[in-house]
C-alpha positions as CSV (number, residue, x, y, z in Angstrom):
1,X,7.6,-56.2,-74.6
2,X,6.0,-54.6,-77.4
3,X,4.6,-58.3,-78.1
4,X,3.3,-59.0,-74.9
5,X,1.0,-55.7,-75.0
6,X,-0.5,-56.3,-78.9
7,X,-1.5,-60.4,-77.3
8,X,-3.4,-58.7,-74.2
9,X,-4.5,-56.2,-76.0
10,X,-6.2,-58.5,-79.1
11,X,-7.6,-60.9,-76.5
12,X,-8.1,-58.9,-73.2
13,X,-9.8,-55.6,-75.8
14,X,-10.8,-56.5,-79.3
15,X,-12.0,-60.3,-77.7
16,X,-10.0,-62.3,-80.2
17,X,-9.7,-66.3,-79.1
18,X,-6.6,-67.7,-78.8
19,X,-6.3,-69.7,-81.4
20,X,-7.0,-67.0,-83.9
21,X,-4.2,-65.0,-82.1
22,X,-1.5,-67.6,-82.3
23,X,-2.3,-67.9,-86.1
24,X,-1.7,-64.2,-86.9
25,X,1.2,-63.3,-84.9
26,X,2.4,-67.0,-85.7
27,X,3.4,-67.8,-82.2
28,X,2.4,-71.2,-79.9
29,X,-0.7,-70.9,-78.2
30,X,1.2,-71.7,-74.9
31,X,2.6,-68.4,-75.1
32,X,0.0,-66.1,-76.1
33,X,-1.6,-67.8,-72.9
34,X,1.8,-67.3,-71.0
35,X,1.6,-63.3,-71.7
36,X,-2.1,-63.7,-70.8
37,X,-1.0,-64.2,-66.9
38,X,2.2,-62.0,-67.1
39,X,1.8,-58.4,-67.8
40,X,6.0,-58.5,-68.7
41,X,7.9,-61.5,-69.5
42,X,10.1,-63.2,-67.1
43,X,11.5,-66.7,-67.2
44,X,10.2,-69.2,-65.2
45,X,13.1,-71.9,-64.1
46,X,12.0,-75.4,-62.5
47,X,15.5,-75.9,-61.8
48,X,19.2,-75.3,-62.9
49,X,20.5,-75.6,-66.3
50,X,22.9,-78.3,-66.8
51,X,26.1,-77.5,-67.7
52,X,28.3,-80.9,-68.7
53,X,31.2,-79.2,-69.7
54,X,31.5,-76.8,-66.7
55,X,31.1,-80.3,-64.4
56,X,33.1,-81.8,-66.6
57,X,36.3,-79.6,-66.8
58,X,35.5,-77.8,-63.0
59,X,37.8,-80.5,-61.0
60,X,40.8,-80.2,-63.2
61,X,40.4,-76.1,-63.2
62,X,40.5,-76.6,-59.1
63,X,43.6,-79.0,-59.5
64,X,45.7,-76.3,-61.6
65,X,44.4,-73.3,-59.1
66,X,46.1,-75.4,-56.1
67,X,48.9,-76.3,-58.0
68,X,49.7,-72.9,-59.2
69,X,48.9,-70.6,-56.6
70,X,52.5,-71.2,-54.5
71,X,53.8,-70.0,-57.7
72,X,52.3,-67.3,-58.2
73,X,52.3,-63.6,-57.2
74,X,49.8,-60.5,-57.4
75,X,51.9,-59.5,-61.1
76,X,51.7,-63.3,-61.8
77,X,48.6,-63.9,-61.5
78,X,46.3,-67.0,-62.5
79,X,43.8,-65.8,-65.0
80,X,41.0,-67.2,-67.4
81,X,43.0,-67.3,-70.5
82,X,45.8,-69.0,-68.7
83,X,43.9,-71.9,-67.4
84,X,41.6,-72.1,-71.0
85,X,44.8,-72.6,-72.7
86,X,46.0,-75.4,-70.8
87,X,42.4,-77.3,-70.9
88,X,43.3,-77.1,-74.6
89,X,46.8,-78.7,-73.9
90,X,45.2,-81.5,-72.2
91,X,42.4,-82.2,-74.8
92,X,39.3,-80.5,-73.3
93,X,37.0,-79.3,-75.9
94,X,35.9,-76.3,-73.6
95,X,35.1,-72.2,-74.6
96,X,36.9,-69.6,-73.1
97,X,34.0,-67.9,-71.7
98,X,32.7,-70.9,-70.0
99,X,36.1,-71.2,-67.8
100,X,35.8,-66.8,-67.3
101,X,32.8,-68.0,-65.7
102,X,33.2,-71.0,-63.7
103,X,36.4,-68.7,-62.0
104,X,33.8,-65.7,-61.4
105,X,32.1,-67.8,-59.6
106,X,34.8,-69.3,-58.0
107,X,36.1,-66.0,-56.6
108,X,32.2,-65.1,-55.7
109,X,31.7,-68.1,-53.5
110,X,35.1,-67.5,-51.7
111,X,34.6,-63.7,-51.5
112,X,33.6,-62.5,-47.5
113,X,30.8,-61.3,-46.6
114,X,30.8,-58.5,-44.6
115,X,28.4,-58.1,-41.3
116,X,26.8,-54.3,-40.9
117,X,27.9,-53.7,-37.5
118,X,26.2,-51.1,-35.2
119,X,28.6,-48.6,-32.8
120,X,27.5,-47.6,-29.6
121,X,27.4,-45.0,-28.0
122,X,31.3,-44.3,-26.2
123,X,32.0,-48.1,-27.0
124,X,34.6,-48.1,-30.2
125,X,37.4,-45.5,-31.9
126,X,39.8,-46.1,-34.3
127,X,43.1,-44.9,-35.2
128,X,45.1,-45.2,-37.5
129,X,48.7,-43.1,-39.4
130,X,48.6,-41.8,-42.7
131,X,51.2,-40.2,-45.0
132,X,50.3,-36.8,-46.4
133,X,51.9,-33.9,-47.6
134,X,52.8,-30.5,-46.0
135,X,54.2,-26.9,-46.9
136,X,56.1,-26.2,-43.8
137,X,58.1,-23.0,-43.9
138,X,57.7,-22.2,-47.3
139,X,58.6,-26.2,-48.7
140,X,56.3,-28.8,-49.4
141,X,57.6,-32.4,-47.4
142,X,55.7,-35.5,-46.3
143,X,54.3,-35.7,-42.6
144,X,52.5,-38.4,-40.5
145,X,49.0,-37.5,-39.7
146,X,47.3,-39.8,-36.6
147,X,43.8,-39.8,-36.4
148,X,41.4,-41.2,-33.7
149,X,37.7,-41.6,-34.9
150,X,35.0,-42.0,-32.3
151,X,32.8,-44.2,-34.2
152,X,29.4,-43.3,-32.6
153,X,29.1,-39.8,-32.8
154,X,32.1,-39.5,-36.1
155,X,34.2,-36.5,-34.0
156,X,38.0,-36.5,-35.2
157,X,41.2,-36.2,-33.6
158,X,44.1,-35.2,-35.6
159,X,47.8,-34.2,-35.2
160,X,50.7,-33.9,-37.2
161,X,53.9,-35.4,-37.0
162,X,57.7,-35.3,-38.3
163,X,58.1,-39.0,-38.0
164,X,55.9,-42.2,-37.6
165,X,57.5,-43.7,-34.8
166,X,56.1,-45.2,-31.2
167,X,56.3,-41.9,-29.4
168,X,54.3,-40.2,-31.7
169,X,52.1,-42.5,-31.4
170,X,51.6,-42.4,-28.0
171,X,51.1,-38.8,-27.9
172,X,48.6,-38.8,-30.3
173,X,47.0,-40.7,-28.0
174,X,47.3,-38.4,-24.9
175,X,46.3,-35.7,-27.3
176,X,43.6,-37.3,-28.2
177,X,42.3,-37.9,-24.7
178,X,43.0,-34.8,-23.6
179,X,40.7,-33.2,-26.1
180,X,37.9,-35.8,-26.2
181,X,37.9,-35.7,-22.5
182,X,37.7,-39.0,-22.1
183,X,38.5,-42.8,-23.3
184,X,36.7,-44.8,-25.1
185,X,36.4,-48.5,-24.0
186,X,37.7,-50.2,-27.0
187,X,40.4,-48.9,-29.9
188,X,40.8,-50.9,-33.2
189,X,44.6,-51.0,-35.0
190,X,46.3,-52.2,-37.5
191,X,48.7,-54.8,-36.4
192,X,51.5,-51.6,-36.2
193,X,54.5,-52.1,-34.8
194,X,54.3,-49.7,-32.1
195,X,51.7,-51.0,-30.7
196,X,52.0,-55.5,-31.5
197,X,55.7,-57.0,-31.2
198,X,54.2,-60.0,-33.0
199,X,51.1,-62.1,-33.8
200,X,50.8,-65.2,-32.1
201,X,49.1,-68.5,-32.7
202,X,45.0,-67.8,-32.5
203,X,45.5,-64.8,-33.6
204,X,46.6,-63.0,-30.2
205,X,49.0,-60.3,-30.0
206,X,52.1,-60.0,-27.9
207,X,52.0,-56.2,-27.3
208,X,54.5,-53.8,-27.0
209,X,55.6,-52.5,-23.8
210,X,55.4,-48.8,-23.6
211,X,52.0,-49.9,-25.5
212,X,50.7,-52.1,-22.8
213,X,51.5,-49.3,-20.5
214,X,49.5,-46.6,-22.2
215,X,46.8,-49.6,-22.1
216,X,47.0,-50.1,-18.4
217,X,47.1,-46.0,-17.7
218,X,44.0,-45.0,-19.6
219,X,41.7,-48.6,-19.0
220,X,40.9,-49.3,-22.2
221,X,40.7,-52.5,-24.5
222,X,43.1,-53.1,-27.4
223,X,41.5,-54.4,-30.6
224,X,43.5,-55.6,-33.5
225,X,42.1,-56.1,-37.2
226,X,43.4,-59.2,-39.1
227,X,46.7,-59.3,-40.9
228,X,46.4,-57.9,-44.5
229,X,42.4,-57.2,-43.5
230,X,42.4,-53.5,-43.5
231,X,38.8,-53.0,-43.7
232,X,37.9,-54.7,-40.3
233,X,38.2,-50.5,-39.4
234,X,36.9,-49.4,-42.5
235,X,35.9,-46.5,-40.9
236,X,39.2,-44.6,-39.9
237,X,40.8,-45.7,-43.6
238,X,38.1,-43.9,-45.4
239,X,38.2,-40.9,-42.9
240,X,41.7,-40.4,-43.6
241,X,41.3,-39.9,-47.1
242,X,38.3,-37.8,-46.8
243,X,40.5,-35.5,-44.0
244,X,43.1,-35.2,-46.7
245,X,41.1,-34.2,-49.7
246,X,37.9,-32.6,-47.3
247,X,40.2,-30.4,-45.0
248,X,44.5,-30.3,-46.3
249,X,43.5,-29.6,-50.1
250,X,44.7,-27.3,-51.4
251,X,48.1,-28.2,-49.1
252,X,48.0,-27.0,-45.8
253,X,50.5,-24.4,-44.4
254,X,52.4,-23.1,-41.6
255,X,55.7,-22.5,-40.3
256,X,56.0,-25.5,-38.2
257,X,54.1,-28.7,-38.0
258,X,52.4,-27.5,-34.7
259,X,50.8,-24.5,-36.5
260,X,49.7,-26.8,-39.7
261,X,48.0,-29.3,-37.0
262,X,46.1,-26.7,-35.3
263,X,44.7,-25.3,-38.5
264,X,43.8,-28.6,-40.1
265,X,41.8,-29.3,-36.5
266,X,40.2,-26.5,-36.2
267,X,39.0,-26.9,-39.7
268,X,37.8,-30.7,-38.8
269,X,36.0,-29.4,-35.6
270,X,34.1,-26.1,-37.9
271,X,33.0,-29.2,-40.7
272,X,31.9,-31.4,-37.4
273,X,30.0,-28.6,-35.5
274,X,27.4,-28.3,-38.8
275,X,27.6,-32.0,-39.7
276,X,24.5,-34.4,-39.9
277,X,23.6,-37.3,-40.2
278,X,21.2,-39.0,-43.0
279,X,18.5,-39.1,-40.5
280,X,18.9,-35.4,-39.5
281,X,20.5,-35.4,-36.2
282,X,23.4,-33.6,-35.5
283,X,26.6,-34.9,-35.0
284,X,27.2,-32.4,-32.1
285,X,24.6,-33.6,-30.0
286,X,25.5,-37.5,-30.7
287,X,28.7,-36.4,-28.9
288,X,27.3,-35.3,-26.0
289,X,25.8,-37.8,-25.8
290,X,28.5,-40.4,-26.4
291,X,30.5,-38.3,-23.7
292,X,29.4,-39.3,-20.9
293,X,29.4,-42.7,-21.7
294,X,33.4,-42.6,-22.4
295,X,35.7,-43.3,-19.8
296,X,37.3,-40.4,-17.1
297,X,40.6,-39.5,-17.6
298,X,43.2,-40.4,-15.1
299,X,44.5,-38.0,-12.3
300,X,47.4,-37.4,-14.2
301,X,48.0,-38.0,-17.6
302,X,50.6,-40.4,-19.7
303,X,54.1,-39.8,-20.5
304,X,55.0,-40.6,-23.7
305,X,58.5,-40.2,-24.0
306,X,60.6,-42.8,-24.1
307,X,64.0,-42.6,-21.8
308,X,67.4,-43.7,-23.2
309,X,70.8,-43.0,-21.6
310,X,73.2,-40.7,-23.4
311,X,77.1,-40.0,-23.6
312,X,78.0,-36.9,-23.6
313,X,81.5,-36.5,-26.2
314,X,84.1,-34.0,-25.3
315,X,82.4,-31.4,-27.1
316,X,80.1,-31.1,-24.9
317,X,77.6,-32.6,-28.0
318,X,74.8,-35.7,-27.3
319,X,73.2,-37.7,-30.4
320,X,69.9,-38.9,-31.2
321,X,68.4,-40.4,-34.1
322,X,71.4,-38.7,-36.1
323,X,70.9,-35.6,-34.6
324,X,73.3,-33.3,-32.5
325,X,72.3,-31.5,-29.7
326,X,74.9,-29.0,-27.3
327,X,74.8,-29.5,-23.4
328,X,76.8,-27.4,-21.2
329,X,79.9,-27.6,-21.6
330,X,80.6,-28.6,-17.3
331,X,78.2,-31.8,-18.8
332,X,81.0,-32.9,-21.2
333,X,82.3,-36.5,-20.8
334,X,79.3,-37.3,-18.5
335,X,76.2,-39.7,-18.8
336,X,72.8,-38.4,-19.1
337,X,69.2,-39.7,-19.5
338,X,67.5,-38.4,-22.5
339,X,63.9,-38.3,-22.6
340,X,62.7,-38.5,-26.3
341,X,58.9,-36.9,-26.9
342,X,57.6,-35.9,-30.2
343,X,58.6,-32.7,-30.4
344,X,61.2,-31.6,-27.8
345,X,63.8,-33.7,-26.1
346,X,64.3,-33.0,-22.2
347,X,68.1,-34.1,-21.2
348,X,68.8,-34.8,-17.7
349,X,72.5,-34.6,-16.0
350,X,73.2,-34.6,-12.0
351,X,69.9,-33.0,-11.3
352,X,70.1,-30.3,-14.1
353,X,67.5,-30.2,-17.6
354,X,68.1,-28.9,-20.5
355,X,65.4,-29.2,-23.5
356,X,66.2,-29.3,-26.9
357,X,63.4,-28.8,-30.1
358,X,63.8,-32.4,-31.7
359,X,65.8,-32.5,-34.7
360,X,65.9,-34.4,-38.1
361,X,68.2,-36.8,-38.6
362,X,71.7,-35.2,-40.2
363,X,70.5,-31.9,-38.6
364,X,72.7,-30.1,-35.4
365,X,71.2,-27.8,-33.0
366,X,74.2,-25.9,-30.7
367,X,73.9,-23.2,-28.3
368,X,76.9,-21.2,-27.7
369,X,75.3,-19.9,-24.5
370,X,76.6,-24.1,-23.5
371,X,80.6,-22.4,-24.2
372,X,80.5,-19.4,-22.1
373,X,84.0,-20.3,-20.3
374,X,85.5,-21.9,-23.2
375,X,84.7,-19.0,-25.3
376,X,86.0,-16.5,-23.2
377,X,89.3,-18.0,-22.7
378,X,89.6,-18.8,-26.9
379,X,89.1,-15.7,-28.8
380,X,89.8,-17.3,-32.3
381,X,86.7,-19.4,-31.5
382,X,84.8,-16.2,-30.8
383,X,85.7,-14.9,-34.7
384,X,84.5,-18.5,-36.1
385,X,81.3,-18.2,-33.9
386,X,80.0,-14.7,-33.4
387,X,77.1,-14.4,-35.9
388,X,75.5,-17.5,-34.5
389,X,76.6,-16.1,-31.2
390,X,75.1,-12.9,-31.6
391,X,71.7,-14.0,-32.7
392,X,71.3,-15.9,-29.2
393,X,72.1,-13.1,-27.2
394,X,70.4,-10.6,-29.0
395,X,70.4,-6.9,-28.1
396,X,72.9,-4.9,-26.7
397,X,75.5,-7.3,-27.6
398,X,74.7,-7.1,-31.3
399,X,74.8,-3.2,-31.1
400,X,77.7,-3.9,-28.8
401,X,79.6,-5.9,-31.7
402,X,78.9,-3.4,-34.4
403,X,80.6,-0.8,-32.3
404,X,83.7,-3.4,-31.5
405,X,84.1,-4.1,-35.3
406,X,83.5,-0.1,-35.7
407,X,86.4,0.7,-33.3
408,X,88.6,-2.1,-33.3
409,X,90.9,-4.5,-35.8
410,X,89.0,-8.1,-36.1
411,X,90.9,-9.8,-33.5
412,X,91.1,-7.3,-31.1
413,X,87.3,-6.6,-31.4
414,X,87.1,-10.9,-30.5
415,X,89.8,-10.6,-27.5
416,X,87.6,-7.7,-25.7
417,X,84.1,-10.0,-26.9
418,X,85.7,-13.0,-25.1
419,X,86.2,-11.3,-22.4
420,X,82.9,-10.1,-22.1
421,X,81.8,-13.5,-22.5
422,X,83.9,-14.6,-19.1
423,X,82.2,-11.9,-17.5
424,X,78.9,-13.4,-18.6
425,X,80.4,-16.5,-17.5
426,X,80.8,-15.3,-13.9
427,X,78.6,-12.6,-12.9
428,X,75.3,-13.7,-14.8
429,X,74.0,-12.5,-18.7
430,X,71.4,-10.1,-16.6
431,X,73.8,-8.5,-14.8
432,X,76.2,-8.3,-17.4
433,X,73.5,-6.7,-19.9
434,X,72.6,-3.9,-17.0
435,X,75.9,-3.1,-17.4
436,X,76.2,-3.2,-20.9
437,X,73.5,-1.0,-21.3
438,X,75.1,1.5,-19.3
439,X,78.4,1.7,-20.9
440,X,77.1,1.8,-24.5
441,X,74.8,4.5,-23.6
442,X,78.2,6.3,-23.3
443,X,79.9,5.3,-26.6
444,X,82.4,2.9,-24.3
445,X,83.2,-0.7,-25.2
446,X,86.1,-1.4,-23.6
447,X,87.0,-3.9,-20.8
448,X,88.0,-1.5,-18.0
449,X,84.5,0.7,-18.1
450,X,82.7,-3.1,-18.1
451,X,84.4,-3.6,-14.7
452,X,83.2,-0.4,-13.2
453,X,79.7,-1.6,-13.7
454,X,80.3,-4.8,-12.6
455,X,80.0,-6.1,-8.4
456,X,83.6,-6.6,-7.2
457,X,82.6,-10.0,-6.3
458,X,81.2,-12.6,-8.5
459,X,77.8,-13.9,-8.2
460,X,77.6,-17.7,-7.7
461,X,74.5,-17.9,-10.5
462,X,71.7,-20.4,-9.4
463,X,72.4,-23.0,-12.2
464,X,75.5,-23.9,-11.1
465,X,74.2,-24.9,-7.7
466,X,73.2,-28.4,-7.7
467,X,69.2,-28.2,-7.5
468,X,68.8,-30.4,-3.6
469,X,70.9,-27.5,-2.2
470,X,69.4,-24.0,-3.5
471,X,66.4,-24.0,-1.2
472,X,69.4,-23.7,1.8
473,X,70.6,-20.0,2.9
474,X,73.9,-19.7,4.2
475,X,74.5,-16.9,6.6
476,X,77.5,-15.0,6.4
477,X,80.5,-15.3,8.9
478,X,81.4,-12.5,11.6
479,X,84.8,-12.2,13.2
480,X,82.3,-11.9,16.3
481,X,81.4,-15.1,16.1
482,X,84.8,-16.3,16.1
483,X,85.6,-14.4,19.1
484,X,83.4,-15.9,21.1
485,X,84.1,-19.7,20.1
486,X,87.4,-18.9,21.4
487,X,86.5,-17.4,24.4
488,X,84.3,-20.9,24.8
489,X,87.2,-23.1,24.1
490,X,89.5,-21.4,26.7
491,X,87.2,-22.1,29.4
């Protein structure tokens, strides 16, 4: 460069010819003309270089690529060195450098391409599930994160999950909804088996069925990216890392997943209420504007859960995904229908519910509110069970057991529980608590003051009244009213 300015400036300043140049600085007049019409130097190509040995050695380099590739693997790969050796091998007088660059090229002519795409308005979202880590309840573990991403306006949806599994996917997506307040027209996946049972020929999808419902519920089109192609929704994938490192670093926590999820969201929605784009608008008001172009939500919304029918074992015990979960004990050796959601599980048995928190597989959730009867008529049991016992009913019966273990030898103090538990069983806990209350307010614990508080009759408690017949009222008989239907049937 420094060249190029001392030729201009002898010829084009101090009027030196040419010629004279060329003899001082010793270099071809063709040049010193050449930096004459170029203020820098470039070079000027009519057309490309030959390279004989590239042409020459290129068709054998293609032959080994096909013939290795089936034997290869992404540890085993096919490189440079590789393929310069065995040119050598089979007498090719060729530099390593020039086959590094025939295969550069190689890999730059078969690379894609990639098409800028433009999002419109309530048109695309993505989702995708992604793997991150939690401190829930004092202990860091992995979770499943789901995120939707509107694509127009960039608003998030995310949620939290214990397991990545269809029916959390599904409610991610009734979540999602629900919070958007609307549907977007078209969603983009990865080919994710909750969603795609398999990939047919031309690249169609057989879809799942619980899948093609949600489809059908909420109107909106199914897109798939290519096997492998995980950047046909670029824009989810690099969302998820930047909600992980933007908005759960440091680790997020909470003492249950529901509590982690609505801190990282609220956290999302702060970042996206202040957000703007390169050209200054606001993400906010892209939103509303993409809002009203999304589609309504349905009348009602989708049920994610999925139903499967249950056996209930002789301990009154039903299990799910490896987990145990106590029904009433007057469900044992029945079938019921358990319908599995993300975070609860709602059994039904001869009209009656009962919903369980979901559990983790190995894990056993029992309530021995389920073993009334069978408690009262087993005291031993009562001994084995009372502190778990105790913490479900609470107060007075935790003052009431104090005084019992106070007053009383251990299995005495579990005979006059159990029985207490038998009146629970057949007047009602709120009855039975009125009158605990009562008696303990007067230092008594025994069995005998219980009944004086008690009705003389037991109350038939609503639950174990099958549900089609508690709306009926059934009046009481007279002797009256027998009277008179025999005085009918003797006329």
């Amino acid at each position: 460069m420094d060249q190029v300015h001392v030729v201009r400036h002898k010829c084009l300043v101090e009027g030196q010819s040419i010629r004279q140049v060329s003899r001082e600085m010793g270099i071809d007049r063709k040049t010193v003309r050449k930096y004459l019409k170029q203020s820098e130097p470039r070079r000027e190509e009519s057309g490309p270089r030959p390279r004989p040995v590239w042409e020459a050695a290129g068709p054998r380099i293609e032959e080994l690529i096909e013939e290795w590739t089936p034997r290869s693997s992404k540890k085993h790969r096919i490189t440079s060195p590789r393929v310069h050796r065995q040119l050598l091998e089979e007498g090719y007088r060729i530099g390593e450098r020039t086959v590094r660059g025939y295969m550069a090229e190689r890999r730059r002519r078969q690379a894609e391409v990639y098409v800028p795409l433009v999002h419109h308005a309530g048109e695309e979202a993505q989702v995708d599930f992604f793997e991150v880590t939690v401190e829930e309840g004092g202990i860091q573990r992995p979770a499943w994160k789901f995120l939707m991403r509107l694509m127009y306006s960039g608003r998030d949806f995310v949620h939290l999950y214990e397991r990545c599994e269809q029916v959390c996917f599904l409610d991610g997506h009734v979540r999602a909804f629900s919070h958007l307040d609307g549907v977007p027209h078209r969603l983009v996946y990865d080919n994710l088996s909750s969603a795609v049972k398999r990939v047919l020929k031309l690249r169609e999808r057989e879809l799942t069925d619980r899948f093609q419902a949600l489809c059908s519920h909420y109107l909106f089109e199914p897109c798939f990216a290519r096997p492998g192609e995980g950047h046909d929704k670029g824009g989810v994938e690099a969302r998820g890392k930047g909600v992980r490192w933007q908005h759960m670093t440091p680790i997020v926590r909470g003492n249950d997943l529901e509590e982690i999820s609505a801190k990282v969201m609220a956290d999302v929605e702060l970042r996206f209420s202040h957000a703007k784009r390169r050209d200054g608008r606001r993400l906010a008001d892209l939103f509303e504007e993409e809002s009203a172009k999304l589609l309504p939500l349905p009348a009602r919304a989708f049920e994610p859960s999925e139903a499967r029918p249950v056996s209930i074992s002789h301990c009154s015990l039903v299990t799910v995904g490896a987990a145990q979960y106590s029904m009433p004990s007057r469900w044992a050796r029945l079938d019921a229908m358990a319908h599995i959601g993300a975070a609860t599980i709602r059994f039904v048995c001869r009209g009656e519910e009962q919903v369980h928190p979901r559990q983790r597989p190995g894990q056993r959730r029992v309530l021995y509110r389920h073993y009334m009867r069978e408690l009262s008529r087993k005291p031993q049991a009562v001994r084995q069970v009372v502190p778990e016992l105790i913490v479900e009913l609470g107060e007075p019966y935790a003052r009431l057991w104090r005084l019992l273990q106070q007053t009383h030898e251990a299995k005495k103090a579990a005979r006059i529980l159990a029985g207490i538990l038998g009146a629970i069983n057949d007047h009602g806990e709120d009855v039975v608590t009125v009158a605990l209350e009562q008696m303990l307010s007067q230092g008594r614990c025994d069995l005998l003051m219980l009944r004086r508080h008690l009705p003389d009759s037991p109350v038939l408690l609503d639950s174990l009244v099958p549900a089609p017949l508690r709306g009926f009222e059934v009046q009481a008989g007279r002797a009256a009213d027998y009277d008179e239907l025999l005085i009918g049937g003797g006329r």
